[in-house]
TIRO-2110 file (N, C-alpha, C; in Angstrom, 1 decimal):
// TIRO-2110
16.5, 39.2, -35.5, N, 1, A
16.7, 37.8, -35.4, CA, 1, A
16.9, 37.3, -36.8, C, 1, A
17.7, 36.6, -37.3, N, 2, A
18.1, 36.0, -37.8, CA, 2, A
18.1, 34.4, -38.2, C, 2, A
17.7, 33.6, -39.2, N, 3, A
17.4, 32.5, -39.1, CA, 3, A
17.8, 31.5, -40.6, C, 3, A
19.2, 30.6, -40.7, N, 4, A
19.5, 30.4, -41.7, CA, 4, A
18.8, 28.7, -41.8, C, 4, A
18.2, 28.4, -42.7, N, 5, A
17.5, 26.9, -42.9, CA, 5, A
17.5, 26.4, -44.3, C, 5, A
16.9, 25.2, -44.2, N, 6, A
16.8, 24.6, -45.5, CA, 6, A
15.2, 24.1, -45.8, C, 6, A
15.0, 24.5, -47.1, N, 7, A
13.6, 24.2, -47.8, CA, 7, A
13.7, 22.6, -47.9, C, 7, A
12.5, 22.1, -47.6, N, 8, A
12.4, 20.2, -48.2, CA, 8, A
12.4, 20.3, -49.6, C, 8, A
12.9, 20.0, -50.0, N, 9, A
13.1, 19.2, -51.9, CA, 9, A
12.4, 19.4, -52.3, C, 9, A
11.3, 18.7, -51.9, N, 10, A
10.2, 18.2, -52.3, CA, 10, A
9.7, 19.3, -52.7, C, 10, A
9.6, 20.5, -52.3, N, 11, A
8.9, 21.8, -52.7, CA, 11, A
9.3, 22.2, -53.9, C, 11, A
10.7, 22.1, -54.3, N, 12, A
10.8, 21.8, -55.9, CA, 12, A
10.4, 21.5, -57.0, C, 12, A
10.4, 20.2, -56.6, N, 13, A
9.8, 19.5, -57.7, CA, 13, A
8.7, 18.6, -57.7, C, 13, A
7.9, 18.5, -56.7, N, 14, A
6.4, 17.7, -56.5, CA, 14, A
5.7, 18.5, -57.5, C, 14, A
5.9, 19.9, -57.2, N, 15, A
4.9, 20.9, -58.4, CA, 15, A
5.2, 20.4, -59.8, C, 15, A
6.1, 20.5, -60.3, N, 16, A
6.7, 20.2, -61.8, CA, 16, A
6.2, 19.1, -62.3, C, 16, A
5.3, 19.7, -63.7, N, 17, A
4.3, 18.7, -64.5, CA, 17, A
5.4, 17.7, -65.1, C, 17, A
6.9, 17.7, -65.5, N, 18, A
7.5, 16.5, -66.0, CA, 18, A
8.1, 15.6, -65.1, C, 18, A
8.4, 15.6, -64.2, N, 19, A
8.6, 15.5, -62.7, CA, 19, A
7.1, 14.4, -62.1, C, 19, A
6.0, 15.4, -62.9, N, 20, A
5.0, 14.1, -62.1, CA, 20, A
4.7, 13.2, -62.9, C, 20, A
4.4, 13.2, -64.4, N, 21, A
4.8, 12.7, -65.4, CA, 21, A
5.4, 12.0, -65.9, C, 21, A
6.8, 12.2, -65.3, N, 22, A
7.9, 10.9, -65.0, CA, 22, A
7.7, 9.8, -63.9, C, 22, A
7.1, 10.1, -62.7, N, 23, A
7.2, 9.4, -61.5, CA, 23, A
5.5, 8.9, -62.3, C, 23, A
4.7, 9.0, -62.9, N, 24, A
3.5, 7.8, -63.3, CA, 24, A
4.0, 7.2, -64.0, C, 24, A
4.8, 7.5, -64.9, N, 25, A
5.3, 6.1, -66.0, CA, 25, A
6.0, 5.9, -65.1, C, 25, A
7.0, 5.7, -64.1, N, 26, A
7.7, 5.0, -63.7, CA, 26, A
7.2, 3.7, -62.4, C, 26, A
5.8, 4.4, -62.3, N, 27, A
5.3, 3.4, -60.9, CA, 27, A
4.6, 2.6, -61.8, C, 27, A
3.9, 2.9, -63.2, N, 28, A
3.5, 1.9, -64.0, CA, 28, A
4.2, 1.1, -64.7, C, 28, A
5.1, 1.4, -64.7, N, 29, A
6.4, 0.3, -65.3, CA, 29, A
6.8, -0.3, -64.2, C, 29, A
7.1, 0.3, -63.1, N, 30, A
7.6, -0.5, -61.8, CA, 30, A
6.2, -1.9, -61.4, C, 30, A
5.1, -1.4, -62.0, N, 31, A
4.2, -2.3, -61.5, CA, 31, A
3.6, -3.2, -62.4, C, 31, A
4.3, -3.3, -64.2, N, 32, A
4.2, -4.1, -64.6, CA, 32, A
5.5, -5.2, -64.5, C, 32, A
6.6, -4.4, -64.3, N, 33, A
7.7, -5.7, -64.2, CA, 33, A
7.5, -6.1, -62.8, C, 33, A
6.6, -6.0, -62.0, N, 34, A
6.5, -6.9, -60.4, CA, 34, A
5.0, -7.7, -61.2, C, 34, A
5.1, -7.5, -61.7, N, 35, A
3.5, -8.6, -62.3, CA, 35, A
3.7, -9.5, -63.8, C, 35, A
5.4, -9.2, -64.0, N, 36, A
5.9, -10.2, -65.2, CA, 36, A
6.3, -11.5, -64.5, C, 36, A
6.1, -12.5, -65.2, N, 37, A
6.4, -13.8, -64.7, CA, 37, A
8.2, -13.6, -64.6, C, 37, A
9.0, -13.4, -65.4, N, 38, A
10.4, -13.0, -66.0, CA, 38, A
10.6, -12.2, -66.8, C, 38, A
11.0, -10.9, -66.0, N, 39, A
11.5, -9.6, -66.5, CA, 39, A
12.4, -10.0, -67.2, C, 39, A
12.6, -9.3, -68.4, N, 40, A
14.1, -9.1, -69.1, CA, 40, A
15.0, -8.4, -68.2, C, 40, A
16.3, -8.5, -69.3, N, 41, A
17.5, -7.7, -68.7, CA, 41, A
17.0, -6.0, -69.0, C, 41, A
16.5, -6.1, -70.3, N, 42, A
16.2, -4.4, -71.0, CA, 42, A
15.1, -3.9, -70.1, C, 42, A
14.1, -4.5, -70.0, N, 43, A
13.4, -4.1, -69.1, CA, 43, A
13.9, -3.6, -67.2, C, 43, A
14.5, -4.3, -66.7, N, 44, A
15.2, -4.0, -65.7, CA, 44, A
16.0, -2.8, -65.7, C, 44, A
16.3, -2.8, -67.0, N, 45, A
17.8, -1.6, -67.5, CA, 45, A
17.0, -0.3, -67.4, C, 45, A
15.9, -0.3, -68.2, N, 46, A
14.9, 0.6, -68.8, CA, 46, A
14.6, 1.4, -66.9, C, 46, A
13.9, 0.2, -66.3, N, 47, A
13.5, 1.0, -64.6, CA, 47, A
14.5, 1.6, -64.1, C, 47, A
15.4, 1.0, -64.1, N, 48, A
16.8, 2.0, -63.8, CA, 48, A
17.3, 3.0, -64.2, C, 48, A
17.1, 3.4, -65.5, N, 49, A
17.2, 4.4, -66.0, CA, 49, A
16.3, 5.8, -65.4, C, 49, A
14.2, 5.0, -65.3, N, 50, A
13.9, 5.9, -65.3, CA, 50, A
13.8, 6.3, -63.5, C, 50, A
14.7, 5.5, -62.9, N, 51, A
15.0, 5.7, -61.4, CA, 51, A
15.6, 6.7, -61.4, C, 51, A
16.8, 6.6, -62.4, N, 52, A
18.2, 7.8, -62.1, CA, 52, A
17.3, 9.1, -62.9, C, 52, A
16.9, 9.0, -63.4, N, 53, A
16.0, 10.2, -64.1, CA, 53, A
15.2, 10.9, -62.9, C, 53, A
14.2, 10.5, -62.4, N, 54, A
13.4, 11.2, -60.6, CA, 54, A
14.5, 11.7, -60.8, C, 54, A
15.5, 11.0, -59.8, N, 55, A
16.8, 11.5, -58.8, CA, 55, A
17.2, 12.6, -59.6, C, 55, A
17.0, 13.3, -60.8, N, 56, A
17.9, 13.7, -61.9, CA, 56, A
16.7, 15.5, -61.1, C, 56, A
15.9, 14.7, -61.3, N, 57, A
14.2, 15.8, -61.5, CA, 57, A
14.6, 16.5, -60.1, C, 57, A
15.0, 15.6, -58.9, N, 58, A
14.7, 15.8, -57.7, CA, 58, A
15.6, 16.5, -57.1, C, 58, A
16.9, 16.7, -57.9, N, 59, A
18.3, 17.4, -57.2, CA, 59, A
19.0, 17.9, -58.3, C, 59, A
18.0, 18.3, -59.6, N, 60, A
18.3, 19.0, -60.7, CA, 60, A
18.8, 20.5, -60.1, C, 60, A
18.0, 21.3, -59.9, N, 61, A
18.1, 22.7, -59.3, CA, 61, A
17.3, 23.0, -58.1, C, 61, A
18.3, 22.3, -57.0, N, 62, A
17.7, 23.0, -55.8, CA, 62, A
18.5, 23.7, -55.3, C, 62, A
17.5, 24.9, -54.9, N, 63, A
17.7, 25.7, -53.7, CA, 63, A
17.4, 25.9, -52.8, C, 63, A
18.3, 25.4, -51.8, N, 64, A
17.7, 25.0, -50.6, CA, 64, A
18.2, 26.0, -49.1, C, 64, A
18.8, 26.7, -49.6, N, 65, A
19.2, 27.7, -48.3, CA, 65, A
17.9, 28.8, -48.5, C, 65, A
17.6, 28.9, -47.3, N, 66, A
16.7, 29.7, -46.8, CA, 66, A
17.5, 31.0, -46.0, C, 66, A
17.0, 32.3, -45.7, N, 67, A
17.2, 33.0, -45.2, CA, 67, A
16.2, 33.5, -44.4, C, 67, A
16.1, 33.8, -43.5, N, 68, A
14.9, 34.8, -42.7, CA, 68, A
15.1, 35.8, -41.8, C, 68, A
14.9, 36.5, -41.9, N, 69, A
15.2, 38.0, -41.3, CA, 69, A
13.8, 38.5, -40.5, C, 69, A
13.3, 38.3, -39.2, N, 70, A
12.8, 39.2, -38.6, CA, 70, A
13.1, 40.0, -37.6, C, 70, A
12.6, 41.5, -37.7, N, 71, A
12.3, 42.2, -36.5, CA, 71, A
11.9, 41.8, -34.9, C, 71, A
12.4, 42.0, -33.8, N, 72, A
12.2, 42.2, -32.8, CA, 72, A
10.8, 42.5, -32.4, C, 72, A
9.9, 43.6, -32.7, N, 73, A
9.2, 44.0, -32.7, CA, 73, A
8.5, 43.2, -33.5, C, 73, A
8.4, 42.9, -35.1, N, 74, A
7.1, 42.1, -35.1, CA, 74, A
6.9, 40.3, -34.5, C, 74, A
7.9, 39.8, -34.1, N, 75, A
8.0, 38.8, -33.2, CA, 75, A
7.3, 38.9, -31.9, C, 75, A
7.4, 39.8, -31.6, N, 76, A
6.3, 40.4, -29.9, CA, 76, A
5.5, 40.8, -30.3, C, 76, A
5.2, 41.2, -31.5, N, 77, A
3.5, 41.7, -31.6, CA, 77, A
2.7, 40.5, -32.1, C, 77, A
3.5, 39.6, -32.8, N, 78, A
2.9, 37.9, -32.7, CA, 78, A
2.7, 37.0, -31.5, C, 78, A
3.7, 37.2, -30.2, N, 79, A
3.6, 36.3, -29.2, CA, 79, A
2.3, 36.8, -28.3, C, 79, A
2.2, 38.1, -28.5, N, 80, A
0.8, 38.9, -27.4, CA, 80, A
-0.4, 38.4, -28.2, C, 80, A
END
């Protein structure tokens, strides 16, 4: 049997120390410009940036085809 799939992303890069590192400065910056009376334009520019950055972290190098190959026989010795 044969089984071709896809890994979640997420198993990527949730592990990766710059990757989590990036996403705390970014929810702390996201949560000081929702608590500024009037964000700048640079400031707005800046969140944006470090938006496209995740996105950058999250679909940098995935691989996401899976392969699986099992036997016959250990498949029935799992269902018993």
């Amino acid at each position: 049997m044969v089984h071709f799939g896809h890994r979640p992303a997420q198993l990527y890069y949730a592990g990766n120390s710059d990757y989590q590192r990036a996403w705390r400065e970014f929810v702390k910056f996201r949560h000081l410009l929702a608590n500024m009376a009037k964000p700048s334009y640079n400031d707005k520019r800046k969140l944006e940036i470090m938006a496209k950055d995740l996105v950058k972290y999250r679909w940098g190098n995935v691989k996401d085809s899976l392969l699986l190959v099992a036997g016959l026989e250990a498949l029935t010795k799992k269902l018993r």
